[in-house]
C-alpha atoms as an extended CHARMM CRD file, in Angstrom:
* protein
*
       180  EXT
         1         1  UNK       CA           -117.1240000000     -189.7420000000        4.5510000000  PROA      1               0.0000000000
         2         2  UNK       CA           -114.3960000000     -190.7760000000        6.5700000000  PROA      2               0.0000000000
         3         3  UNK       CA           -114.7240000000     -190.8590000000       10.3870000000  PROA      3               0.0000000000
         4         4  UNK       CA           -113.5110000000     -192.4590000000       13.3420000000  PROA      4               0.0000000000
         5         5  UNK       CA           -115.1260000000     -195.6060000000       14.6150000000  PROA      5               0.0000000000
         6         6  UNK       CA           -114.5550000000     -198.3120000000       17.1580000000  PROA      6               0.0000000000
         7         7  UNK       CA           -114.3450000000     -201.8290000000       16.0220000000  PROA      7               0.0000000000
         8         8  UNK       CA           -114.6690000000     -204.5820000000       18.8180000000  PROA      8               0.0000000000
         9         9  UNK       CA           -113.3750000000     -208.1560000000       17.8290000000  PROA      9               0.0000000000
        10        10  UNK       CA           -114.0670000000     -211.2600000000       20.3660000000  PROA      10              0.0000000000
        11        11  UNK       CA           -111.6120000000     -214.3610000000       19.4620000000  PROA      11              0.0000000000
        12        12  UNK       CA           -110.2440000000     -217.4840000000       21.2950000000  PROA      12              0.0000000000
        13        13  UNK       CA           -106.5820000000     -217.0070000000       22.2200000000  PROA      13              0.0000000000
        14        14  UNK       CA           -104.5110000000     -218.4370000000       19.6340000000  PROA      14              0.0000000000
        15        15  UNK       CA           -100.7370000000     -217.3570000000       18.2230000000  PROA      15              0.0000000000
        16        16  UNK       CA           -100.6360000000     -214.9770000000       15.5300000000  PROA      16              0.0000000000
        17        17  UNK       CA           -104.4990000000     -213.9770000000       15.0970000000  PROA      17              0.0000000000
        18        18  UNK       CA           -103.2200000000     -210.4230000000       16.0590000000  PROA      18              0.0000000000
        19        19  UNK       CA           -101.6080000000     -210.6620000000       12.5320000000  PROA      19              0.0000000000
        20        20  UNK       CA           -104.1780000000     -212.3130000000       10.7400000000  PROA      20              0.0000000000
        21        21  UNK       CA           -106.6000000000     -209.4180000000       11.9740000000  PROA      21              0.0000000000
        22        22  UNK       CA           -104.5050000000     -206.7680000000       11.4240000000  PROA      22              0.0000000000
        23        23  UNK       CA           -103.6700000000     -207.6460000000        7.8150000000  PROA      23              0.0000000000
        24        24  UNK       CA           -107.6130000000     -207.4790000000        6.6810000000  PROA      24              0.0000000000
        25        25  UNK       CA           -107.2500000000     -203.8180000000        7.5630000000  PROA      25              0.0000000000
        26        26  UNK       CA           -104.0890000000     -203.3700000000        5.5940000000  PROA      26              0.0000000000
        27        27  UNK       CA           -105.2470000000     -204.9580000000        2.7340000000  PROA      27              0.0000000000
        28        28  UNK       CA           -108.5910000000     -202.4370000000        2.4500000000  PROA      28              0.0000000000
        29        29  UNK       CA           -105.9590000000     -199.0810000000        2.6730000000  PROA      29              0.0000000000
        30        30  UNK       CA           -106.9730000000     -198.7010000000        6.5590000000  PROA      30              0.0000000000
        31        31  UNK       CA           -104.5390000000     -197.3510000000        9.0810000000  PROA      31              0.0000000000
        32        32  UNK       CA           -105.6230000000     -198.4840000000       12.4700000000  PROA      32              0.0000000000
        33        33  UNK       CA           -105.0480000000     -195.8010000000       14.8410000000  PROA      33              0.0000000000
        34        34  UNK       CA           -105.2120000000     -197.4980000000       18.2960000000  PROA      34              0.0000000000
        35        35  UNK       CA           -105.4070000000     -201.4370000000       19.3170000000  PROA      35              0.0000000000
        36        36  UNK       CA           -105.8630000000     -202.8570000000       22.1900000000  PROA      36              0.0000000000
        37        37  UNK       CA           -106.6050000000     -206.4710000000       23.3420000000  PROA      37              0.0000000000
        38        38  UNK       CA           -107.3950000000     -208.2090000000       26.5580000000  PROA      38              0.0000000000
        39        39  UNK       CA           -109.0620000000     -211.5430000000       28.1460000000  PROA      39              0.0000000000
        40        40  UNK       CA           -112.9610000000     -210.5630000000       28.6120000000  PROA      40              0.0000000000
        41        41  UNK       CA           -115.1420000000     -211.9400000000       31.6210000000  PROA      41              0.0000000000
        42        42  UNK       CA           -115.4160000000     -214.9470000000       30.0880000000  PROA      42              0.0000000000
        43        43  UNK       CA           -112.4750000000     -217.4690000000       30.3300000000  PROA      43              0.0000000000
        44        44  UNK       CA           -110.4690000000     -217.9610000000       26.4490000000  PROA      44              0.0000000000
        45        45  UNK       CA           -111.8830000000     -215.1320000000       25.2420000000  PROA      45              0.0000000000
        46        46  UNK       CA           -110.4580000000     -212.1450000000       23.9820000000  PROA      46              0.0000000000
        47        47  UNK       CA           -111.6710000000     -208.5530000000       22.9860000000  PROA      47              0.0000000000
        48        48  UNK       CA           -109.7050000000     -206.5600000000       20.3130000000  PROA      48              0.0000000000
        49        49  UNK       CA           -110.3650000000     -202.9880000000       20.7470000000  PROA      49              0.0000000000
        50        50  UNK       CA           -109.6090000000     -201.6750000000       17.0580000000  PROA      50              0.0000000000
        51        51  UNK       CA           -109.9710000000     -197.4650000000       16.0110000000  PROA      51              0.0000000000
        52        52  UNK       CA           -109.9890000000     -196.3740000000       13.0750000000  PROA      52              0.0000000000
        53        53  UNK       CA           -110.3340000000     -193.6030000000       10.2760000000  PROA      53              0.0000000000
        54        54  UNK       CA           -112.4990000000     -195.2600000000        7.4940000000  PROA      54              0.0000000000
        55        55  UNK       CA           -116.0660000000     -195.0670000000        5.8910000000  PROA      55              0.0000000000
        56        56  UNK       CA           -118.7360000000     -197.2650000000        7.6010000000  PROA      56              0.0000000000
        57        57  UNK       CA           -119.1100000000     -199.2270000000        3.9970000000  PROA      57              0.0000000000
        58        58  UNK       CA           -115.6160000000     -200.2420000000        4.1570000000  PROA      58              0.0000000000
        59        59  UNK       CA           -115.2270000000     -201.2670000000        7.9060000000  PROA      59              0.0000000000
        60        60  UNK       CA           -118.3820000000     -203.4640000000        7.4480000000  PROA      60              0.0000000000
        61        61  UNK       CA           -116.9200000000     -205.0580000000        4.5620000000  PROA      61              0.0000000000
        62        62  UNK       CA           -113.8180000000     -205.6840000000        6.6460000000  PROA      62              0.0000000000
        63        63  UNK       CA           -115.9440000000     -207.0090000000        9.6190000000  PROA      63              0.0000000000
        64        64  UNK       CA           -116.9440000000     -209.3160000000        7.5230000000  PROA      64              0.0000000000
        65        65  UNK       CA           -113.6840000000     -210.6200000000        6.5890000000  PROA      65              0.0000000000
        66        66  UNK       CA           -112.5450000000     -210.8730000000       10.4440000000  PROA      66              0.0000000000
        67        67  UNK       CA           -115.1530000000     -213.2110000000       10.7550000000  PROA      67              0.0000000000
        68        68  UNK       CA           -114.4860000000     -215.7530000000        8.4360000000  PROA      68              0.0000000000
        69        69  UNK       CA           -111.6850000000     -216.2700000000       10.3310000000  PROA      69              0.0000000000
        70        70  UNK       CA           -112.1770000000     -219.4010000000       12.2960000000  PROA      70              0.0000000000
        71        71  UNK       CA           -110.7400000000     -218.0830000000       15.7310000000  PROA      71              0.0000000000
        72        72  UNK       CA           -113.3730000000     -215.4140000000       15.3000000000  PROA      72              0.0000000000
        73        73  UNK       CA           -116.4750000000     -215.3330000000       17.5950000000  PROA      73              0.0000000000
        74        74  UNK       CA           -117.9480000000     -211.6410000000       16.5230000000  PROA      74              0.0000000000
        75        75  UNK       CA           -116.6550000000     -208.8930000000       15.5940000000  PROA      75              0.0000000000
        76        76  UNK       CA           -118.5000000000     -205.3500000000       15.3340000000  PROA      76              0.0000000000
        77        77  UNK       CA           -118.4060000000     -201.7630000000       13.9060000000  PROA      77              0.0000000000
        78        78  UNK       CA           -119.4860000000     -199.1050000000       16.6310000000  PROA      78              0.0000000000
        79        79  UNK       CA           -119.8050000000     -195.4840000000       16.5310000000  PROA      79              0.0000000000
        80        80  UNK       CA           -118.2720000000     -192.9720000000       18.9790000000  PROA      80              0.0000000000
        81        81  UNK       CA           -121.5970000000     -192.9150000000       20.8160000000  PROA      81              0.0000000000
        82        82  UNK       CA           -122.2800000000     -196.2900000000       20.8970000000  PROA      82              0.0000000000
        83        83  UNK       CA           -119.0740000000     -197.2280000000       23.2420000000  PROA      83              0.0000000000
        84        84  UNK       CA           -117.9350000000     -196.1090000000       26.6270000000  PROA      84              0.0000000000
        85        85  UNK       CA           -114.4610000000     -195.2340000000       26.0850000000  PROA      85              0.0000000000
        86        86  UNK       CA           -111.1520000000     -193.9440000000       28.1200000000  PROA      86              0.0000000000
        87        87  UNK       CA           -107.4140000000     -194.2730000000       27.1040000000  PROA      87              0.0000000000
        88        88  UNK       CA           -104.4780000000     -193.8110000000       29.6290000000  PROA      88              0.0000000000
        89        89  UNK       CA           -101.2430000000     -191.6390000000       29.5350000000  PROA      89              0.0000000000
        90        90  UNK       CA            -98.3220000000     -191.4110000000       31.7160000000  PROA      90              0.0000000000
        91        91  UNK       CA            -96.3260000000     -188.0500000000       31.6130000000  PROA      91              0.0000000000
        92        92  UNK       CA            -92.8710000000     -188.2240000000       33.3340000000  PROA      92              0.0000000000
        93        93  UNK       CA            -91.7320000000     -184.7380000000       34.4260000000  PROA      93              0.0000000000
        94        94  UNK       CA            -88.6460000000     -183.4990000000       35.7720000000  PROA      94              0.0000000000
        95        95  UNK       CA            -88.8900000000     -183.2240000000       39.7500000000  PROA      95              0.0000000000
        96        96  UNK       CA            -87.7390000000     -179.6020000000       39.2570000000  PROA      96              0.0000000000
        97        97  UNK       CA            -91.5250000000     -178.8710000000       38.3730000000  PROA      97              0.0000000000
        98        98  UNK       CA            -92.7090000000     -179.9740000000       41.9100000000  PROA      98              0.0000000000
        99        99  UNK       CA            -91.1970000000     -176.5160000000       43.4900000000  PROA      99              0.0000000000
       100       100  UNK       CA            -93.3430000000     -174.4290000000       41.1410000000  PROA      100             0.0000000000
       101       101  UNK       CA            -96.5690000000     -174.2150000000       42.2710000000  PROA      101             0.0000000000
       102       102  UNK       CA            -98.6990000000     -174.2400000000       39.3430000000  PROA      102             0.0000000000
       103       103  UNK       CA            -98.0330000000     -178.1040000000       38.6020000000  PROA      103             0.0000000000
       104       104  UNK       CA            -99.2600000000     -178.8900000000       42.0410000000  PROA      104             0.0000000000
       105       105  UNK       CA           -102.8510000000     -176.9110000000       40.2330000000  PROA      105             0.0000000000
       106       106  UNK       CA           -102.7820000000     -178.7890000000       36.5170000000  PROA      106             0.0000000000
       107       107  UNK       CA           -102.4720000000     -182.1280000000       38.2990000000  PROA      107             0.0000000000
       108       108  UNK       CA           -105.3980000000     -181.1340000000       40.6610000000  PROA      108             0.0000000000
       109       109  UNK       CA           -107.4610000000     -179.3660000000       37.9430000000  PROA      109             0.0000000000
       110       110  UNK       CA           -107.0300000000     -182.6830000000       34.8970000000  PROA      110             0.0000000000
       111       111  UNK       CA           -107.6520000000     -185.4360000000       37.8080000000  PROA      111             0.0000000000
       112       112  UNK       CA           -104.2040000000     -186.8360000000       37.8610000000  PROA      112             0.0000000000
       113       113  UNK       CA           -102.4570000000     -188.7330000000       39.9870000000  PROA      113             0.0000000000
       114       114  UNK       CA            -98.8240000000     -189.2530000000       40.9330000000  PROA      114             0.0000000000
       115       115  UNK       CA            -97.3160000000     -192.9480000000       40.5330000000  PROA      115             0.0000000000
       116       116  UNK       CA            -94.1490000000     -192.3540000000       41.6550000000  PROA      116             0.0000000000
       117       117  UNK       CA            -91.5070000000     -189.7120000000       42.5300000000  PROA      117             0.0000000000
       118       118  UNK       CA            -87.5090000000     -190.1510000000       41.9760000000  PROA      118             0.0000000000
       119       119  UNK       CA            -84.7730000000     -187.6300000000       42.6060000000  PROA      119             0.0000000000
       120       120  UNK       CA            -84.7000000000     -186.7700000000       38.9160000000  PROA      120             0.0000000000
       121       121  UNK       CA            -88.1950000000     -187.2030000000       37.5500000000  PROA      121             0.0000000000
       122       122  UNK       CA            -92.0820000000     -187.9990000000       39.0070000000  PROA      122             0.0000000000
       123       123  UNK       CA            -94.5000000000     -189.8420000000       36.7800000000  PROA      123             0.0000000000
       124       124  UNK       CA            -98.2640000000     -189.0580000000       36.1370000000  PROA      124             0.0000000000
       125       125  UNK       CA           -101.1200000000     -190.5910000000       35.1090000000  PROA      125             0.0000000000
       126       126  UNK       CA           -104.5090000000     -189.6110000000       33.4970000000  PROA      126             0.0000000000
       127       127  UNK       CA           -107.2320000000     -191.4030000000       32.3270000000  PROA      127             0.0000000000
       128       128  UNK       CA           -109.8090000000     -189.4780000000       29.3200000000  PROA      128             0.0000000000
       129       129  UNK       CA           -110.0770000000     -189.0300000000       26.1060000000  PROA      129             0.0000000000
       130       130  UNK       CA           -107.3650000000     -188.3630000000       23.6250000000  PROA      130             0.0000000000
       131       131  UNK       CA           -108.3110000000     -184.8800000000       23.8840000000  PROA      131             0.0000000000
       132       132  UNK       CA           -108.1450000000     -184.3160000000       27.3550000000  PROA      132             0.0000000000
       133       133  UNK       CA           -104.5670000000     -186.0940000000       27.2710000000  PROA      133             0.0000000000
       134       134  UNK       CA           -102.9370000000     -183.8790000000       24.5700000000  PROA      134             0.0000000000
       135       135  UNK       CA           -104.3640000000     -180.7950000000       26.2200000000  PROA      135             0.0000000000
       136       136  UNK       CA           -102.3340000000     -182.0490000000       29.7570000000  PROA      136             0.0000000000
       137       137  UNK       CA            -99.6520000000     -182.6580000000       27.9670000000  PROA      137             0.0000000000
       138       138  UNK       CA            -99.9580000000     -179.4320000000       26.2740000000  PROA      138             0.0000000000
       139       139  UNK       CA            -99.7940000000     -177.7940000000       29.7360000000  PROA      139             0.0000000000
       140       140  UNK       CA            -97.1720000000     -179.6010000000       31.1600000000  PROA      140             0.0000000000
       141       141  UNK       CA            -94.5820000000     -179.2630000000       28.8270000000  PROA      141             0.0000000000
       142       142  UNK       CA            -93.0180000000     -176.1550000000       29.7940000000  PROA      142             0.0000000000
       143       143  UNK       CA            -92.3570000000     -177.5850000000       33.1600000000  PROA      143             0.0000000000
       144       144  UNK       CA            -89.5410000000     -180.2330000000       32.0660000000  PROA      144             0.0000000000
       145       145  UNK       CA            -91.4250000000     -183.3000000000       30.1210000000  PROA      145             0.0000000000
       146       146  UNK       CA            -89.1930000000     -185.6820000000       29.8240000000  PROA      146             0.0000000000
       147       147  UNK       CA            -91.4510000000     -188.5160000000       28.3800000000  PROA      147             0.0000000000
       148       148  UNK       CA            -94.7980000000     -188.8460000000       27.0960000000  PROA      148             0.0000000000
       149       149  UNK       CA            -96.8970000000     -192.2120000000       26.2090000000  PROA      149             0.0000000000
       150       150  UNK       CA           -100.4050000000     -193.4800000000       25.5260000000  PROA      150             0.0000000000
       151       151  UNK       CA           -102.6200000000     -196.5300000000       25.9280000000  PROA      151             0.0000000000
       152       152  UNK       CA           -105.0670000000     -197.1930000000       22.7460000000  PROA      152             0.0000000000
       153       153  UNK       CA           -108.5340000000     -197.3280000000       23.3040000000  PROA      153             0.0000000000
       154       154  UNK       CA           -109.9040000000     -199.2660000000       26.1610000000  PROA      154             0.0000000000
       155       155  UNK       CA           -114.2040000000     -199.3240000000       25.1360000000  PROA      155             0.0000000000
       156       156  UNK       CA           -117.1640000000     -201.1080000000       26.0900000000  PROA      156             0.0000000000
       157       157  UNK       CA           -120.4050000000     -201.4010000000       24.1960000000  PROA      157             0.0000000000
       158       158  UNK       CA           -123.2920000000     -199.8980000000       25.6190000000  PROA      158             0.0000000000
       159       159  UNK       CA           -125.4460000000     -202.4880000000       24.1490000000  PROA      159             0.0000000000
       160       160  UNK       CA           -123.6350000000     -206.0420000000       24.2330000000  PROA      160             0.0000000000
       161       161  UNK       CA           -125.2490000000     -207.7970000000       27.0780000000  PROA      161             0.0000000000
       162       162  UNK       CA           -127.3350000000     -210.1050000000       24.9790000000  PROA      162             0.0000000000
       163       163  UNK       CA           -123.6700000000     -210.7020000000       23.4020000000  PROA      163             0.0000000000
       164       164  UNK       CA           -121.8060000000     -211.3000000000       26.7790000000  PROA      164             0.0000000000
       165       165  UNK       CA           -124.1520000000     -213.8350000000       27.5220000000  PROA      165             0.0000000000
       166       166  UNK       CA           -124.0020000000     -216.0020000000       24.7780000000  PROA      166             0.0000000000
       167       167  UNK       CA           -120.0990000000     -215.5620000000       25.0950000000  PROA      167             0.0000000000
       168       168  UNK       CA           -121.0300000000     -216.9670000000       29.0310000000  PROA      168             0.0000000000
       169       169  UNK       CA           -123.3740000000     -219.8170000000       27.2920000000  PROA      169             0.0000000000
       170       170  UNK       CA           -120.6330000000     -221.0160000000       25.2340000000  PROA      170             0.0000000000
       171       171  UNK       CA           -118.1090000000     -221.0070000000       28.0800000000  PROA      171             0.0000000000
       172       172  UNK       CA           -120.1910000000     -222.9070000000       30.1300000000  PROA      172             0.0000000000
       173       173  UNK       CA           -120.6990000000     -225.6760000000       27.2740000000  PROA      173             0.0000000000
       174       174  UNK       CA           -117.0470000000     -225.7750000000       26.8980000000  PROA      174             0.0000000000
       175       175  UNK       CA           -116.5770000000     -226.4980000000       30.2070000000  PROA      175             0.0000000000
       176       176  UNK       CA           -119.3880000000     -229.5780000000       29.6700000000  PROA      176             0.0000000000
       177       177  UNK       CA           -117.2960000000     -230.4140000000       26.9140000000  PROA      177             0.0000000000
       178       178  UNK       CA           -114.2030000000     -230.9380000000       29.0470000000  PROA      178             0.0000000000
       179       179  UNK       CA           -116.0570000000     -233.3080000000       31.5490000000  PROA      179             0.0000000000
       180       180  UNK       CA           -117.3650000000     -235.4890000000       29.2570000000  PROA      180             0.0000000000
């Protein structure tokens, strides 16, 4: 059965492994709904936050594939309660809403904040899940949206600190390398 599930990728930084990844999940028939990708603690490396629709089978087959790449450290298949997870959304609103008082309450109530205010719009932001963010943008469209966009998937593992380390460990004996 098909279901939603996080997959975490660790790489080096190198030109076009965005692509290469990618591709493995086109090639199974698997639409990736969200990707993000950032440096991680550790100096060189990279994290590929990947979500998914897909059947566990599959995903572990493409796992697989990811990591035959060479640029490829790990690369995992998590379910929705084994990650800590947020995304981000900005809303930008007309600056008409700000003189009716029940914005002033919705921002309040959904933990918002403003970024910025111009004389023809003001921005938001709120951090949650995917639900939360529809439902505030549910809210605040009849009060002039103008704009609406997303982050994907920002997660981390509840149990990858026997990982992190050995990502630490092999920073450390790159730097050695380098010396010698």
């Amino acid at each position: 059965m098909q279901k939603e599930y996080t997959v975490t990728v660790y790489t080096e930084d190198r030109i076009g492994i965005t692509n290469r990844i990618t591709v493995i999940f086109t090639r199974r028939g698997i639409n990736i709904t969200s990707l993000t990708t950032a440096e991680t603690e550790v100096p060189g490396v990279y994290k590929f936050v990947i979500t998914v629709l897909s059947t566990r089978d599959l995903l572990e087959k493409v796992v697989g594939q990811i990591e035959r790449l060479i640029e490829i450290h790990r690369a995992f298949v998590h379910e929705e309660d084994e990650v800590v997870y947020q995304e981000l959304a900005l809303y930008k609103i007309s600056t008409k809403a700000l003189h009716q008082g029940d914005i002033e309450k919705i921002i309040r109530d959904n933990n918002a904040r403003i970024l910025t205010i111009t004389p023809d719009y003001f921005v938001l932001e709120k951090t949650g899940h995917q639900q939360e963010l529809i439902g505030m943008l549910q809210k605040l469209e009849p009060y002039g949206l103008i704009e609406y966009t997303k982050s994907g998937r920002v997660a981390i593992v509840k149990w990858s600190r026997r990982f992190h380390e050995h990502l630490k460990d092999l920073s450390l004996q790159e730097a050695d390398n380098l010396k010698d």
